[in-house]
C-alpha positions in Angstrom: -2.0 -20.9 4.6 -1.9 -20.7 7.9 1.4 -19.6 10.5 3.6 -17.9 7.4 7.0 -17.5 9.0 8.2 -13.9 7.6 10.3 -11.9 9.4 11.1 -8.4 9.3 14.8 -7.4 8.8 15.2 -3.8 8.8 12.9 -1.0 8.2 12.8 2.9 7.2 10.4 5.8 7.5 10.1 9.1 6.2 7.2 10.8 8.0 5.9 14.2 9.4 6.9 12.2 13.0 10.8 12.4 11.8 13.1 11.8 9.0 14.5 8.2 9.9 12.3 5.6 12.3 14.6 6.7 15.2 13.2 10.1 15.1 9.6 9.3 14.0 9.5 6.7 17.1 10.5 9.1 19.6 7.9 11.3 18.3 5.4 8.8 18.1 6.0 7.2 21.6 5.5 11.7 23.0 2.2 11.9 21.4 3.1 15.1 19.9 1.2 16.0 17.0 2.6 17.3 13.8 -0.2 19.3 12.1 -0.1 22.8 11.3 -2.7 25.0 8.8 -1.8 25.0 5.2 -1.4 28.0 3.1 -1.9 28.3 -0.6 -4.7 25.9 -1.6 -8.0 26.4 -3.2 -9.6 25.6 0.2 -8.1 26.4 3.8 -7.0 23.6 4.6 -4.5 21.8 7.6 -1.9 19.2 6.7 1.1 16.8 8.2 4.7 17.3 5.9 7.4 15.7 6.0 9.7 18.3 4.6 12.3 19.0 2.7 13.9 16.7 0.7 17.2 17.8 -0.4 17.7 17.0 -4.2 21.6 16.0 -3.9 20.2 13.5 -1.3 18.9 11.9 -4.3 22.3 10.9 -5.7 21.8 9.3 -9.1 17.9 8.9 -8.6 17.8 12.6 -9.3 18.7 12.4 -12.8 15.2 10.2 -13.4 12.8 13.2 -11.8 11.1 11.5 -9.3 7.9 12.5 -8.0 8.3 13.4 -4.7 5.9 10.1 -3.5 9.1 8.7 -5.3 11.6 10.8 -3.3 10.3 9.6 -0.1 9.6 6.2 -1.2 13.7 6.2 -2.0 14.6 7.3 1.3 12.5 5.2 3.5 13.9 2.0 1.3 18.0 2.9 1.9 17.2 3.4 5.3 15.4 -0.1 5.7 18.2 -1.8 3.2 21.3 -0.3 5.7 19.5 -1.5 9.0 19.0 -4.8 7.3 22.8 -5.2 6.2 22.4 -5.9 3.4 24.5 -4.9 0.0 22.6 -4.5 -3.2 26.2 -4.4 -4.9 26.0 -8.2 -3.5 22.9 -9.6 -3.4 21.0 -11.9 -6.2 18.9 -8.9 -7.8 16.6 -11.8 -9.6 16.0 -12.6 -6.0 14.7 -9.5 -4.8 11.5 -7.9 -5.2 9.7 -5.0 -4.8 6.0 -4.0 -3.5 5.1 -0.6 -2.8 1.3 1.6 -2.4 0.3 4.1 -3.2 -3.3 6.0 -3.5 -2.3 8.9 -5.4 1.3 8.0 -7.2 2.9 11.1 -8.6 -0.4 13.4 -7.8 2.3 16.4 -7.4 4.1 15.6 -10.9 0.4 15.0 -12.6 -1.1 18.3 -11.6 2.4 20.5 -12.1 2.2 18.7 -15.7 -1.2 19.5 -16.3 -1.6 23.2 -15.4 2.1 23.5 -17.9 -0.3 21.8 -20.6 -3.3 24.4 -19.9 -0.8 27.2 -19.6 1.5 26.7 -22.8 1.1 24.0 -24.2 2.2 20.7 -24.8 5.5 20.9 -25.6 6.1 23.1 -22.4 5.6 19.6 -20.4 8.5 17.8 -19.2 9.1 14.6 -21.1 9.2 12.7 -17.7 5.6 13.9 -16.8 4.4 10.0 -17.6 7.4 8.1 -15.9 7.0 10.5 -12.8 3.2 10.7 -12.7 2.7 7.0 -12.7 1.9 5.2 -9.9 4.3 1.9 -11.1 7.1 4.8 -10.9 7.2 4.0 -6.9 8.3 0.3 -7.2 9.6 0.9 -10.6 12.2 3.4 -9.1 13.4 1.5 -6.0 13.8 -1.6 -8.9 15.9 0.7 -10.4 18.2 2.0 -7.5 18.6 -1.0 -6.0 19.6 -3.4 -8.8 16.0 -5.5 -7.9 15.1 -7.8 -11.0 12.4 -9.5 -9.3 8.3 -8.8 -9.2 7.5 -5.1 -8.8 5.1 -3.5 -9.0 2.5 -1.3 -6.9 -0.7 -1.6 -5.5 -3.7 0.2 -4.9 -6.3 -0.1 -2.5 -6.7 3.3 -1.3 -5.7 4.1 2.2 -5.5 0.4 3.1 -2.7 -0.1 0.2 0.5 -0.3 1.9 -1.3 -3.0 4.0 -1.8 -4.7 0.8 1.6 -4.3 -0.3 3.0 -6.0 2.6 0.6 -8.6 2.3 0.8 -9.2 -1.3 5.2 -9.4 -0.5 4.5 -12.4 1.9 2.7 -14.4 -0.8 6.0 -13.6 -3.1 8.1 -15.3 -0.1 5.7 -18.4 0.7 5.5 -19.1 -3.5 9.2 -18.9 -3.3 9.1 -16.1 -6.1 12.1 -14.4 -4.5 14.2 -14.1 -1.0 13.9 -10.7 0.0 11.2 -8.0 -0.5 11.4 -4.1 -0.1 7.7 -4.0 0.9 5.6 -0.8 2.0 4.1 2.6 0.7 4.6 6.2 -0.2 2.4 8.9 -0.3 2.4 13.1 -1.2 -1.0 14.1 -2.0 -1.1 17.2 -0.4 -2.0 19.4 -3.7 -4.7 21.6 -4.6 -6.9 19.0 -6.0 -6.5 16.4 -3.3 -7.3 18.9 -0.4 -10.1 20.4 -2.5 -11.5 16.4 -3.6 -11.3 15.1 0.0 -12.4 18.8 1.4 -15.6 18.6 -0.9 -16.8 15.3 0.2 -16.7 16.3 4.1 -13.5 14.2 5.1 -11.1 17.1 6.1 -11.2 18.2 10.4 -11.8 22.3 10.0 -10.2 22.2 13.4 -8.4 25.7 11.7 -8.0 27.5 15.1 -6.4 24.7 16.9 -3.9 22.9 14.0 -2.5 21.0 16.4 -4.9 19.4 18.2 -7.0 18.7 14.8 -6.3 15.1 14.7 -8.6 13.6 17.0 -8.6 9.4 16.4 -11.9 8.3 18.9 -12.3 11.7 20.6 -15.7 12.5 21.4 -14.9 16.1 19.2 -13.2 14.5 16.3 -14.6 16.1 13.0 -12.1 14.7 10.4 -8.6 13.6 9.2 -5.6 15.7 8.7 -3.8 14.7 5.6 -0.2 13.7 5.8 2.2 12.4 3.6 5.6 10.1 4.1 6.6 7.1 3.1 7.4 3.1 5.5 9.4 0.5 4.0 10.0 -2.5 5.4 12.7 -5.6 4.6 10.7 -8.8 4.2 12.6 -12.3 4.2 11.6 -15.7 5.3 12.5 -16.2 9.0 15.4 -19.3 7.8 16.6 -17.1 5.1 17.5 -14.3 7.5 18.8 -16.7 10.5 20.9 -18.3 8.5 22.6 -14.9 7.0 22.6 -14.3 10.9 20.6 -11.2 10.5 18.5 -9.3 13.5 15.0 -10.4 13.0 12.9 -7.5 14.2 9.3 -8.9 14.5 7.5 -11.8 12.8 4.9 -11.3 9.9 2.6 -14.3 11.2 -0.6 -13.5 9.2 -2.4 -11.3 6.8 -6.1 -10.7 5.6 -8.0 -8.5 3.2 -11.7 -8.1 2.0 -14.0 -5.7 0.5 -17.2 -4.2 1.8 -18.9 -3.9 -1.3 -21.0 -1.2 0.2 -20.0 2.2 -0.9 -17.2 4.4 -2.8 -16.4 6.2 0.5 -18.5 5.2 4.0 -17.8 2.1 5.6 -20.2 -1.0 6.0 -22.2 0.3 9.0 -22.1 -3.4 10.4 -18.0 -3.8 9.8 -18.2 -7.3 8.5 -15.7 -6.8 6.2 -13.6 -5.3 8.3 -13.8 -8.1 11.2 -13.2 -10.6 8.1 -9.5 -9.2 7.3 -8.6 -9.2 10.9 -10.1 -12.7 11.2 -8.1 -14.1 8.1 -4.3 -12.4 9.6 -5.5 -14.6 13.0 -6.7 -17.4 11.3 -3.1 -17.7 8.8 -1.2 -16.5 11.9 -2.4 -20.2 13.8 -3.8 -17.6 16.7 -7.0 -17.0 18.6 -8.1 -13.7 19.7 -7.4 -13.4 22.8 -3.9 -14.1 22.0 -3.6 -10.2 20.4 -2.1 -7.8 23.3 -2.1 -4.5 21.0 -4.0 -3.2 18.0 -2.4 -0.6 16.2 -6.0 0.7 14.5 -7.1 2.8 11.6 -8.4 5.6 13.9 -8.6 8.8 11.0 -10.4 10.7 13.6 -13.7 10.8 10.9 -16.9 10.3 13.0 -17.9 7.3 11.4 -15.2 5.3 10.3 -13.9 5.8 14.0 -17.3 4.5 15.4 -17.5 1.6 12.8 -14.0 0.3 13.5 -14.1 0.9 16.9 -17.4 -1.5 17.6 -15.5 -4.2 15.3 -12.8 -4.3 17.3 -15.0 -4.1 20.7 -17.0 -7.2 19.5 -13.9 -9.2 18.3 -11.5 -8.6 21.5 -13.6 -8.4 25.0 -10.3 -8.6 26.8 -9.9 -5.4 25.4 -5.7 -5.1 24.5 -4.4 -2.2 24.0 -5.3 -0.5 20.9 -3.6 2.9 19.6 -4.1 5.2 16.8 -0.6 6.7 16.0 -2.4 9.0 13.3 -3.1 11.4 15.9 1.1 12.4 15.4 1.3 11.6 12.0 -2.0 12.8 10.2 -3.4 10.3 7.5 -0.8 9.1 5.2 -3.3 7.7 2.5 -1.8 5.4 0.7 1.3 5.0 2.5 -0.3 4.9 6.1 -0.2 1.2 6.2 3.1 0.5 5.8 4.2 3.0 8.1 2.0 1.7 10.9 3.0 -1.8 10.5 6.8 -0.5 10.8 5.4 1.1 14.1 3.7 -1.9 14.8 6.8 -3.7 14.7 9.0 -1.5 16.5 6.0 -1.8 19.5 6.6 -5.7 19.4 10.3 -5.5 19.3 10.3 -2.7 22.2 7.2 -3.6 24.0 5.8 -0.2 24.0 2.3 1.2 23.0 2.1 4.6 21.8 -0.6 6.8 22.9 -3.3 8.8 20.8 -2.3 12.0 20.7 -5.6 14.4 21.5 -7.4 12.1 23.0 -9.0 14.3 25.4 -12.5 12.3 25.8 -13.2 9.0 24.5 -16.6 8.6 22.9 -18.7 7.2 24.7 -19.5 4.9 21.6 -16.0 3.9 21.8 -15.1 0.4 24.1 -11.6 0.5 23.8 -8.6 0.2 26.2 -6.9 3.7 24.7 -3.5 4.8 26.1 -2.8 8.4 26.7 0.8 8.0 27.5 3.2 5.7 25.9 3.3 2.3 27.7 6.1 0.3 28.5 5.0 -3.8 28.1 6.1 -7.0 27.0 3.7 -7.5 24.0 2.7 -10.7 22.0 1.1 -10.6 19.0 0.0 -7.3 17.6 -2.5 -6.3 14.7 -1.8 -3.3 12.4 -5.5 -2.7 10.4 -6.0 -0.3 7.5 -9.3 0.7 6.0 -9.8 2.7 2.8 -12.2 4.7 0.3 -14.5 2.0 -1.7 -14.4 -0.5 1.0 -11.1 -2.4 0.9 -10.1 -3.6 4.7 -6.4 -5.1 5.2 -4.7 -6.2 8.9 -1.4 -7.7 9.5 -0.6 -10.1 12.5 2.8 -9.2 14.0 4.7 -11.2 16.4 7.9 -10.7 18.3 10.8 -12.1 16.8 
């Protein structure tokens, strides 16, 4: 399929950057980081929140104990539904659908539930341990609040799997499945067995003296990502659909690709072949060329390796060297949720024309061929690529064009 005509309505984000995409833009656009050191873990430990949520903010949702993935996935998704005027008292729900990812789903609920079960027993667990732990409860919950009868469901392909979300919502739209899709990711893994899991197998920066300067996308110093959590949903309709409601269009969805390594549970292909596959797929279905992309919003954990890898795929595959970004550097590594929430950025860079720097970004590696901003920069931009890698090989990219 080649030049999908999907437009992107309204959006909403929940990140350590900001409550609301206002907020997390600004943020975003200054480069200033948002980690800080952790306290009570098995292992010390640093960490991006997004804070707070206030249960009364919840409204009705409340009542069916959502994980707090859930909580944020909920917010993100009435923010995107207001700025795309629409009313879910008035829309077709058969028509609307929902795709969320997720890594970890209700990690939060699943440990809480589990240590109560070691503790006293099983009748000490809440009976909405299983409707709060899974990771369906994400789309299953939004379904819920906003009257949505159509396909949900959510998807996992690690940290690449709001990527996937967003692609899997465009297939919905071209198969004529539905009209609108609340399409993204949510993720709040910061628990004791996450930071321990991804602590044990060398993925964490133990940057502990300087928090904020830990995340480190391309820097010659970079030792690790910096887990955050938040949640980026977007509104997904076909471009006629939305024109002829006389809706904003925000940015165009023109492409997406995916593929798998098949090389290890955690490290990347060394030779990034499956990586320059998905990007080449989003071109290919977007009708464009390479040299047509003006801005790559990239993966960038700050991990040696998967820096280094994605940096010489995108090196080989764009010699006219665009602007590429790592926004990560400000919000930590969402996981499963960091796809979604850096095509929303992606699209609000299209819609704006500005590039975000990456923050701590003191000095490049030399490894690293990449036009890099260190300050936010203000230009008209064509078509822009958000990509997403994750654990066991899965690579996703979006091609993003201005509306």
């Amino acid at each position: 399929m080649t030049g999908q005509d999907v437009c992107v309505t309204g959006l909403g984000l929940v990140t350590p950057a900001g409550e609301g995409w206002r907020a997390g833009w600004d943020r975003v656009c200054e480069g200033r980081p948002t980690a800080v050191l952790g306290q009570g873990m098995p292992v010390p430990y640093l960490a991006c929140s997004a804070g707070e949520v206030d249960p009364a903010r919840l409204g009705g949702a409340r009542s069916r104990k959502p994980d707090r993935c859930t909580q944020l996935a909920l917010l993100a998704a009435r923010e995107a539904v207001d700025e795309a005027d629409l009313d879910p008292g008035r829309w077709d729900g058969a028509r609307v659908a929902v795709v969320m990812g997720s890594g970890s789903g209700g990690a939060a609920t699943w440990e809480e539930q589990h240590r109560a079960l070691l503790r006293e027993g099983a009748q000490e667990m809440s009976p909405y341990a299983a409707p709060s732990y899974l990771s369906n409860s994400v789309s299953a919950q939004l379904a819920i609040e906003f009257g949505a009868r159509g396909p949900s469901y959510t998807v996992n392909s690690a940290c690449a799997s709001g990527t996937t979300a967003i692609g899997s919502a465009l297939d919905l739209l071209a198969l004529g499945h539905c009209d609108i899709v609340l399409a993204g990711g949510a993720e709040a893994a910061i628990t004791p067995f996450n930071i321990a899991a991804y602590d044990r197998i060398g993925a964490l920066s133990h940057r502990f003296e300087d928090p904020v300067g830990a995340v480190r996308p391309f820097d010659a110093q970079r030792d690790g990502f910096v887990m955050g959590e938040g949640a980026g949903v977007l509104v997904l309709e076909r471009t006629a659909d939305a024109q002829a409601r006389g809706a904003r269009v925000l940015a165009r969805i023109r492409g997406f690709g995916a593929s798998s390594d098949a090389h290890h549970v955690v490290k990347p292909s060394p030779d990034g072949v499956g990586l320059a596959a998905a990007i080449s797929q989003a071109l290919g279905r977007a009708g464009a060329l390479p040299e047509d992309v003006s801005h790559v919003n990239a993966h960038g954990t700050g991990t040696p390796l998967g820096d280094r890898v994605e940096a010489a795929v995108l090196a080989t595959l764009f010699p006219h060297r665009p602007l590429v970004t790592s926004t990560k550097g400000v919000t930590g590594h969402l996981l499963g949720a960091a796809g979604a929430v850096e095509a929303a950025l992606t699209v609000l860079s299209v819609e704006q024309g500005l590039v975000p720097p990456t923050a701590n970004l003191d000095e490049l590696d030399p490894a690293v061929l990449l036009n890099i901003p260190r300050k936010c920069r203000d230009q008209p931009l064509g078509l822009a690529l958000s990509v997403s890698t994750g654990f066991g090989g899965h690579n996703a990219a979006l091609a993003i064009a201005p509306a």
